[in-house]
Structure formats: structure tokens, C-alpha cells
TILO-870319 format. One record per residue (C-alpha): x, y, z. Coordinates in steps of 0.05 Angstrom, whole numbers, plus 32768, in hexadecimal, padded with zeros to 4 digits. Example, Ala and Ser with C-alpha at 12.3 -4.5 7.8 and 13.67 -1.06 7.14 Angstrom:
<pts>
80F67FA6809C81117FEB808F
</pts>
This chain:
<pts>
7B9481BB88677BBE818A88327BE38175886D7BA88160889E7B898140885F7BC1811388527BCE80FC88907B7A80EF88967B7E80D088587BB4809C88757B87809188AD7B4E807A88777B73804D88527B838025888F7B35801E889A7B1B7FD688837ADA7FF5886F7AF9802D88437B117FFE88107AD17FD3881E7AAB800E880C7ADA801E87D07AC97FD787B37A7B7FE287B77A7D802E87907AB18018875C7A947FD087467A4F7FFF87457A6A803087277A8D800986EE7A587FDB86E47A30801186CE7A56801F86947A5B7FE086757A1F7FC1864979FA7F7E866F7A2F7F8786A57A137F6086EA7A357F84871A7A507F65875A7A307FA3878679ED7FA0876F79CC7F7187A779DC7FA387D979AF7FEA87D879B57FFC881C79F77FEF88227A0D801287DE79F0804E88027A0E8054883C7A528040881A7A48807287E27A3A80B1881F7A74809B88367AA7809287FB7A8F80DA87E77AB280F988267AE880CD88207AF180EC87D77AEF813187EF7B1F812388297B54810387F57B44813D87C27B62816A87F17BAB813F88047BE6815987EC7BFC811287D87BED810087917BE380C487987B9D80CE87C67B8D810387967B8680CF875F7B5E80A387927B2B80E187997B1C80E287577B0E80A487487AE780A3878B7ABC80DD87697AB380BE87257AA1807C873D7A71809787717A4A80C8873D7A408089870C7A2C805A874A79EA807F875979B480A2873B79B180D8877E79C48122876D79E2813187B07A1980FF879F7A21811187577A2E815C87667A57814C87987A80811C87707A87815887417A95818B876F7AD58158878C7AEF815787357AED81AC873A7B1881A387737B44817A87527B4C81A887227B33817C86EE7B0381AE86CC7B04818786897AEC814586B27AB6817686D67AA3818D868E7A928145867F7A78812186B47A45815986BD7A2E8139867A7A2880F3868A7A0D80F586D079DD813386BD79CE814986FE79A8818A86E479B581D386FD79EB81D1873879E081E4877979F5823687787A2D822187B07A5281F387827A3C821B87457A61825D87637AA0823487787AA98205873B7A9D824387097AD1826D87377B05822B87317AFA822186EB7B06826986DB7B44826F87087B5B823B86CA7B43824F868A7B6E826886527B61828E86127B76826185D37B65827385897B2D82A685B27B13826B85DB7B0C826086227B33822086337B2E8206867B7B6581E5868B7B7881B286C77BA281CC86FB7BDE819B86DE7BD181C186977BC6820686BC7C0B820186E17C3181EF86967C0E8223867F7C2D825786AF7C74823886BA7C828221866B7C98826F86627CC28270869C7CF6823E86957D34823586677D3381DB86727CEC81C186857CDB817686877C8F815C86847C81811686A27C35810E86947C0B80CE867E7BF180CF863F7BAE80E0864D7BC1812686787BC58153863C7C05816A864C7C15817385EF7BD681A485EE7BF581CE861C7C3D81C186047C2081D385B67C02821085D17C42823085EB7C6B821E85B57C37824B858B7C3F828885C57C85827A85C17C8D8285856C7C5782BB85737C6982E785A17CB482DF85887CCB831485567D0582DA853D7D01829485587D19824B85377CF5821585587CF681D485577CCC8193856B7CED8152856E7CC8811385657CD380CF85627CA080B285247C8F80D284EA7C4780CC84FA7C4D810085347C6F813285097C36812D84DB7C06813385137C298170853E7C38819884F37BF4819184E37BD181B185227C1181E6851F7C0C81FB84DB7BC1820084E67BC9823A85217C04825985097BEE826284BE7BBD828384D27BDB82B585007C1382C984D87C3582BD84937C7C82C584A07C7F828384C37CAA825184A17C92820B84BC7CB681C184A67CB1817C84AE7CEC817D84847D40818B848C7D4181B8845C7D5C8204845B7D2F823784417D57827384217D2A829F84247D25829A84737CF682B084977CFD82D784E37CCD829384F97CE4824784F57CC88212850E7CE281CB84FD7CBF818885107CED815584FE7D018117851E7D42810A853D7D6680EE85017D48812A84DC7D648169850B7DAC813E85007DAB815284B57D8C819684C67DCC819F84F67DF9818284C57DE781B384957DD381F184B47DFA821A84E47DC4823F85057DB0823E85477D69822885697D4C824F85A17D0C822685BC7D1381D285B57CDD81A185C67CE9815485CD7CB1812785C57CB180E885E57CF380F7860B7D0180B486207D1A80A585E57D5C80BF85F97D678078860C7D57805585BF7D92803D85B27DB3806185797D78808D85717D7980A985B07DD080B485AD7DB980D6856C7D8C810985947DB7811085C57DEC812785907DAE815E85797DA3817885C37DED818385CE7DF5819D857C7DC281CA85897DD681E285D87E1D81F485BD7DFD822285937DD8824A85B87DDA824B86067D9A826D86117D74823785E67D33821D86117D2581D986197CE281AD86287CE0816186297CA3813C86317C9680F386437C5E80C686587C6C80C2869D7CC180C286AF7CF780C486DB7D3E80D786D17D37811986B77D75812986CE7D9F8109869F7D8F814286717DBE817286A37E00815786867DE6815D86427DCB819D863D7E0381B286797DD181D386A67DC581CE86EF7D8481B986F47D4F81AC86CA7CF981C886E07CD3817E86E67C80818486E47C68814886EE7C1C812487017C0480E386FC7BBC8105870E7B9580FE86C57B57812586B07B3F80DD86A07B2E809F86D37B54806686B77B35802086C47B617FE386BC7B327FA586BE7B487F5E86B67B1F7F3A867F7B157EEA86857AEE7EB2866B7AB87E9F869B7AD17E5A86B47A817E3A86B77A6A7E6186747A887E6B862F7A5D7EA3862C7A707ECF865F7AAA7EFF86767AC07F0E86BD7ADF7F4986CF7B007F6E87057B237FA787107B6F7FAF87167B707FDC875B7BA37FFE878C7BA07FC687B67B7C7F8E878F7B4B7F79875F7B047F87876E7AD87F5587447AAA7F7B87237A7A7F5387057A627F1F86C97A527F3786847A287EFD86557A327F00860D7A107EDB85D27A5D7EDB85C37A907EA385DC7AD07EB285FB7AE37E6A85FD7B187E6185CC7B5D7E8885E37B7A7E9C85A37B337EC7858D7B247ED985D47B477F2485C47B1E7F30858E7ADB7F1785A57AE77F3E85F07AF47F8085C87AB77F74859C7A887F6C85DD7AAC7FA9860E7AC57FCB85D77A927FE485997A85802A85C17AB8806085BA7AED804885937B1E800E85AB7B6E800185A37B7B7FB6859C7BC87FA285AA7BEA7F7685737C2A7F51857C7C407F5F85407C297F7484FC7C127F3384E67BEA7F2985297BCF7F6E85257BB37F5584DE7B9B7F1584FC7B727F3C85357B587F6B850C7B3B7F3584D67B1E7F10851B7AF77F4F852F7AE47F6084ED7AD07F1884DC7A937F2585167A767F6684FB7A457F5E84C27A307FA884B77A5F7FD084867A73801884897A618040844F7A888079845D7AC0804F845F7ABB803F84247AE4807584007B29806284317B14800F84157B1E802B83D47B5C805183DF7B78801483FF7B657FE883C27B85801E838A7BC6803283C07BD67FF383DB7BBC7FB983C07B767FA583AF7B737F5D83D57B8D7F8084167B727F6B844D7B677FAE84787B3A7FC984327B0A7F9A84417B117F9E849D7B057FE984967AC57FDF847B7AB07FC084BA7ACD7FFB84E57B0A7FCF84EF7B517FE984E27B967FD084ED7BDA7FFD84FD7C257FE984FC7C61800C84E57C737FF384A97C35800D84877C38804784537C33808584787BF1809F844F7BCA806284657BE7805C84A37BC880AB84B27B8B809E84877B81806884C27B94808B84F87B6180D184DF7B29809684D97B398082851F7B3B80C7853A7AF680D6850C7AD7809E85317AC7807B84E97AF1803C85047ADC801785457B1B7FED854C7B577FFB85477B907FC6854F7BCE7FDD854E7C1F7FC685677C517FEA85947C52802085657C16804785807C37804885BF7C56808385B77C5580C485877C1080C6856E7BCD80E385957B9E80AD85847B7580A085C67B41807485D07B03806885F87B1F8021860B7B647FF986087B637FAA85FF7BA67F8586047BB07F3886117BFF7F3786177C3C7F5B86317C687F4186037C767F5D85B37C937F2B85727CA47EE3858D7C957EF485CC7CC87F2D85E97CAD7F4F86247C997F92861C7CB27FCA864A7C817FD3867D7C86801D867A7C78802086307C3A7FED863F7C1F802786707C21805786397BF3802D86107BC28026863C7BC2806D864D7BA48070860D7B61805D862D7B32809C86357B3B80DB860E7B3C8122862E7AFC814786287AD7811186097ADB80D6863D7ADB80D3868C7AED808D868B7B16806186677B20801A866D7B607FEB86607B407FA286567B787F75866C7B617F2F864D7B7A7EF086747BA67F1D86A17BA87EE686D57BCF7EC186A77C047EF1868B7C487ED586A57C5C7F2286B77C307F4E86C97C3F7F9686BC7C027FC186C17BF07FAA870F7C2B7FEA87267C37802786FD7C78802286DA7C9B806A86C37CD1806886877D11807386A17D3B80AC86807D7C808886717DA880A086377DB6806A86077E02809185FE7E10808D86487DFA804A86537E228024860A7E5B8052862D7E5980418672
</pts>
């Protein structure tokens, strides 16, 4: 069936009114969430009808290639469609094309927004049978997992050298998390260790592992730290950065037997990554039968890891299919009114103009245009604004706040701690009253985490932050705004770690849809977000050598 279904779904794409179609749904279906939004589609009933019967088979066609690619198409097909009518017979048949997608957590959450009811019993009996054929036990919950989470789930146990490529949104660390607490569990003597690149992620993965393994059993030594305990235990588990497993190794002769790298492009950082790539080997010569994961935000070039870990081949699980619809619209300044944004979708093909949006806000002047575009798309479900640098991130953030005249109250108690900590005329004290933080990497580490836990609490709105959120840290958002590809004076960023930002927009069981607001993307010089761009897995030893 995959077979006929891809090469029908070839046959589709070469039909004019397909994409003609596609245009109608989407703008629709886009529209709709967005505040005041005229949408481009809405002169058209009839036709939005017909187009919408249509698009729906399309989707289910698509849902059933074995190309991932049209798989992606299908459920974006499904979402748009379900929020581009108020019909049931669409809506449940928009859901029932996510179930077969496997994306149950999607299924979970549209059924939510669009509230169709009770379901049919047809699609009740099949979707309850697929989400089943998914779900997990986890701290005595049912979890039900997408079929990309379901298939880690079975094949993490089976494989010595494993290698995830997964955007960010895909939940690929849940699953990752989970079996490195099956793996020290069920073990009767196991040293582990996680290796990530910032010190915020080690704070963040040893405080969700400490919290299920504490619980489960005592004799669990866990570290953030290169330190030997003598009194060992029969469990280990280090989470240390790259720099700190050298100094572990340096010290300590023992051997590890499970090894997880974070963020594995980093092989290719220069001296950091020769530095891990001194660890992997360290730790390989030690003990042969040591198992390996690596994990990345969407990669290629796994394979580099054969020579250093001198294996034959290494198990690659990959998708680019995410439980959330990711929209990347282009923001600009109406050209006949201050006062008004247009915006259009960044497609397969093209951009599909969605629509005007009129503010009592202007968007005339360039260098406040950021701000005052994530202040009118942005005050619902928390929004990352990119900054430069850390003095633009400052700037930003004092331009958003500067617009918001209702304070926080519960805020109040991290303004304080910034005044006594830090210093009492500092500028973010007085932002996060507002619901306005900024985030660089320079900051202390307690405030920088006292930020990032109001973030994730939903206490702060905004969030403006530099290229170090683009990696380590699970701090998704409902929306993504960013102006530039370029970092400091002007340096281009690399596209791939660009991606991973915006890949930020939509978080797993809370949103459907996320949305990457490209402001003046007409105008950027290089345009890196228009094709996906995956980070290349290049060691930084191989390549100062070569």
C-alpha cells in the first residue's frame, strides 16, 4: 500500500489545483490562529469547501507514503484542514489521518482545540487500538508515544552504537532519559555517563534523573561532578560535560559501560570537540562492550564515529516527522500602513500570503520592529526573541518591556533576588516584572536557571535570548521571533544551528502548532530557513589534521 501511495502522491503534487487547494486550507487554517488576522481565503466559502473535501483525501493518501517527506505534508494537510472549518466530518477526519501518523500526542491535543465531541465508534475503535499499540508504562503511567518514540523505545536496548537525528521538537531526550533509567535499574552494576555540552543541561538532565532514580533506589550514586566517591556504590551515573569526563578519566581508572552524548555535533567544536573525542576513545579502550548513544538535532555523518569507537557500523534512527506542525511565516511592515503586518507563509514550494493583521501598534521604525512584532503575535504562550549578542538581547528586552504597563506580582520575589544577587540598578530586576526576561551566557548560573524555571513556569512571556539556547537546554516555546542570521558584528550563523532555534517553536503535548515569525525575511542577505539545513558530523581532530 506505501508503495501505490507514493507514487499517487507524485501524481498529486504535479496537479495545479493540489497546491491551489493547499493555499486556500493553510492561509484558513493559520489565519485562524492569529488574533485580528484578515485572512486571504476568507472571500471564498464555496470554494474553501470544496478545496477543504479535497485536501482531506489528499492528507490521507500522503499519510499512507512511505516517503517522509509526504508524510510531513499529510500532517500539516490534517492540522490545517481541522482549524479551517467548523464541520465535524473534516475535523475527525483530520484526526483520524494524526492516529495514522502515529502522532498520538498531536491526536491527544488537537481533539482539544477543535472539540469535535464524542468520535464516531469507527475512528474511536481504530485510534484507541493505534494509540494502545504505543503506550508505555513510566513511573505507573500510560505514556503514548509516536511511532518515532515507540521504535527508540524498542531498539535503544538492542544496540551496542546508536545515533538519533531528531529535530528538537520530536522528543527524542524523553525517550533517551527513560532508558538510561531502565538501563541503571535493571543493572545489578552499571557506570553511566551523560555528556553535555553547557552547564545548564547538566543541571537540567541531573535534576529530572535524580528525581526518578532517588526514588527507586538508594544505592545510586549520581554527579554533576569529577569526583571519586570511596565509598562506591554498584550504580554511577555521571553528567558532566566534556572537559569534565577528561579529569574524571585523568583520575580514575575505571571503566564506563552505557555513554550518552548530547548534542553530538559538537564533535566538530574545535578543541572541545578533539577533547571528546579523546573521552570516546579513553573510555572505548576500556571497555569494549561499552554502549554508545549520540543524539543531535537533525545530522548527517554519523559515520565518522566508526573510526573512533573502531566499529563497523553504527544503528542511525532518524525523522524529520515532529509531533508538532511547525509554521515559518515571514513578518513585514505593511508598505501603505504603519499599522499593519503582512504575513505569509514560508512553504515547500513558495510563500502563500496569508493575510493582514492591524495593530494600534507601529512597525514603522526598523530597529524596534522585533520588539513591537513579538509584542502583537507573540503575548500567548510564551515567546523566544533572538539577540545578537548580549548587549542586544538587553536592548530587545528593555524595548518589549518598555510597551507593557501591567507588572507581575509573583515576579516579584526573582526582582528581588536580582536586586540583593546581582545588582540592584540591573536592568532585567526591573524587565521581569513585566514578564520580560533576557538570557546569555555569561550570566551567573543561579539567575540564568531562575530565568529559565520562570520561562518554563510560564511566569515570563518573553524571552530573549543569544546563540546559547540553541542548544543544551529544553526551553520550548509557543512561538520563535528572529530578525537576523547573523551573531556579534555581524558573522553568519550556521544555518543548521539557526534550524535548531526555531525548532523551539511548539512544545510536545502542550502545542499543535508553533510558529517561527521571520521579520523582514525578504530582506535578509542569506536566507537560511527557506531549505532544511542538517549539522554535519565532522570531527574537529580529523579536519585541523587533514
Amino acid at each position: 500500500m506505501s508503495t501505490f501511495a507514493k507514487d499517487l502522491t507524485q501524481k498529486i503534487r504535479l496537479n495545479p489545483m493540489f497546491w491551489s487547494d493547499l493555499e486556500c486550507i493553510w492561509s484558513k487554517g493559520i489565519s485562524s490562529l492569529i488574533t485580528g488576522m484578515q485572512s486571504n481565503a476568507d472571500n471564498n466559502s464555496d470554494g474553501i469547501a470544496n478545496a477543504l473535501s479535497r485536501q482531506i483525501r489528499s492528507a490521507s493518501i500522503f499519510a499512507k507514503s512511505s516517503m517522509e517527506k509526504d508524510r510531513v505534508l499529510a500532517q500539516n494537510m490534517a492540522v490545517y484542514a481541522s482549524l479551517a472549518t467548523n464541520e465535524v466530518i473534516p475535523k475527525q477526519a483530520a484526526l483520524d489521518i494524526l492516529s495514522e501518523l502515529g502522532n498520538h500526542p498531536g491526536h491527544e491535543k488537537l481533539s482539544s482545540v477543535v472539540n469535535i465531541g464524542t468520535e464516531n465508534f469507527n475512528s474511536f475503535l481504530r485510534n484507541d487500538l493505534l494509540r494502545k499499540l504505543n503506550t508505555v508504562e513510566i513511573s505507573n503511567q500510560d505514556f503514548a508515544l509516536t511511532d518515532f518514540q515507540f521504535r527508540l523505545w524498542e531498539e535503544l536496548p538492542k544496540n551496542n552504537v546508536t545515533a538519533i537525528s531528531a529535530p528538537t521538537s520530536a522528543g527524542k531526550s524523553f525517550v533517551v532519559l527513560e532508558h538510561l533509567y531502565r538501563s541503571i535499574l535493571s543493572a545489578d552494576t552499571i557506570n553511566a555517563v551523560f555528556i553535555a555540552p553547557t552547564r545548564a543541561l547538566l543541571a537540567e538532565v541531573y535534576g529530572k534523573m535524580s528525581a526518578r532514580l532517588e526514588k527507586e533506589e538508594s544505592h545510586i550514586r549520581i554527579s554533576t561532578i569529577p569526583t571519586i566517591d570511596s565509598d562506591a556504590t554498584r550504580k554511577q551515573l555521571f553528567i558532566l560535560t566534556q572537559e569534565r569526563l577528561q579529569t574524571l578519566l585523568s583520575v580514575w581508572d575505571g571503566a564506563f559501560d552505557l555513554v550518552i552524548t548530547d548534542e553530538a555535533q559538537a564533535i566538530g567544536d574545535g578543541s572541545r570537540g578533539m577533547i571528546l573525542q579523546d573521552c570516546l576513545e579513553t573510555v572505548k579502550s576500556r571497555n569494549d562492550k561499552a554502549k554508545f548513544l549520540f543524539l543531535a538535532p537533525g545530522a548527517v555523518g554519523f559515520e565518522n564515529f566508526n573510526d573512533i569507537l573502531d566499529v563497523a557500523t553504527i544503528k542511525v534512527e532518524d525523522t524529520q516527522l515532529t509531533p508538532v506542525v511547525q509554521n515559518r511565516i515571514i513578518v513585514k511592515s505593511s508598505s501603505n500602513n504603519e499599522n499593519a503586518l503582512e504575513l505569509s507563509l514560508l512553504a515547500e514550494k513558495k510563500s502563500i500570503f496569508l493575510g493582514k493583521r492591524e495593530s494600534e501598534r507601529g512597525f514603522a521604525n526598523t530597529k524596534t520592529r522585533l520588539a513591537a512584532v513579538a509584542l502583537d503575535l507573540g503575548s500567548d504562550g510564551g515567546s523566544l526573541v533572538y539577540g545578537t549578542g548580549a548587549a542586544d538581547a538587553e536592548k530587545k528586552a528593555g524595548q518589549i518591556a518598555s510597551d507593557i504597563d501591567k507588572e507581575k506580582e509573583n515576579l516579584k520575589e526573582l526582582s528581588d533576588f536580582i536586586k540583593k544577587h546581582v545588582h540592584k540598578r540591573y536592568s532585567l530586576a526591573s524587565y521581569v516584572m513585566k514578564g520580560v526576561g533576557f538570557h546569555y551566557g555569561k550570566m551567573p548560573s543561579l539567575l540564568r536557571e531562575a530565568i529559565e524555571k520562570s520561562f518554563k513556569s510560564k511566569d515570563l512571556d518573553f524571552l530573549v535570548c543569544t546563540t546559547t539556547l540553541f542548544q543544551g537546554v529544553n526551553l520550548p516555546a509557543r512561538n520563535v521571533f528572529i530578525d537576523t542570521p547573523t551573531r556579534g558584528r555581524g558573522d553568519a550563523l550556521d544555518p543548521a544551528s539557526l534550524w535548531n532555534f526555531a525548532g523551539r517553536a511548539g512544545r510536545l503535548g502542550l502545542d499543535i502548532v508553533g510558529n517561527v515569525f521571520l521579520v523582514d525575511y525578504d530582506e535578509w542577505e542569506e536566507k537560511p530557513l527557506t531549505e532544511r539545513e542538517s549539522f554535519s558530523i565532522s570531527p574537529s581532530f580529523k579536519k585541523s589534521f587533514n
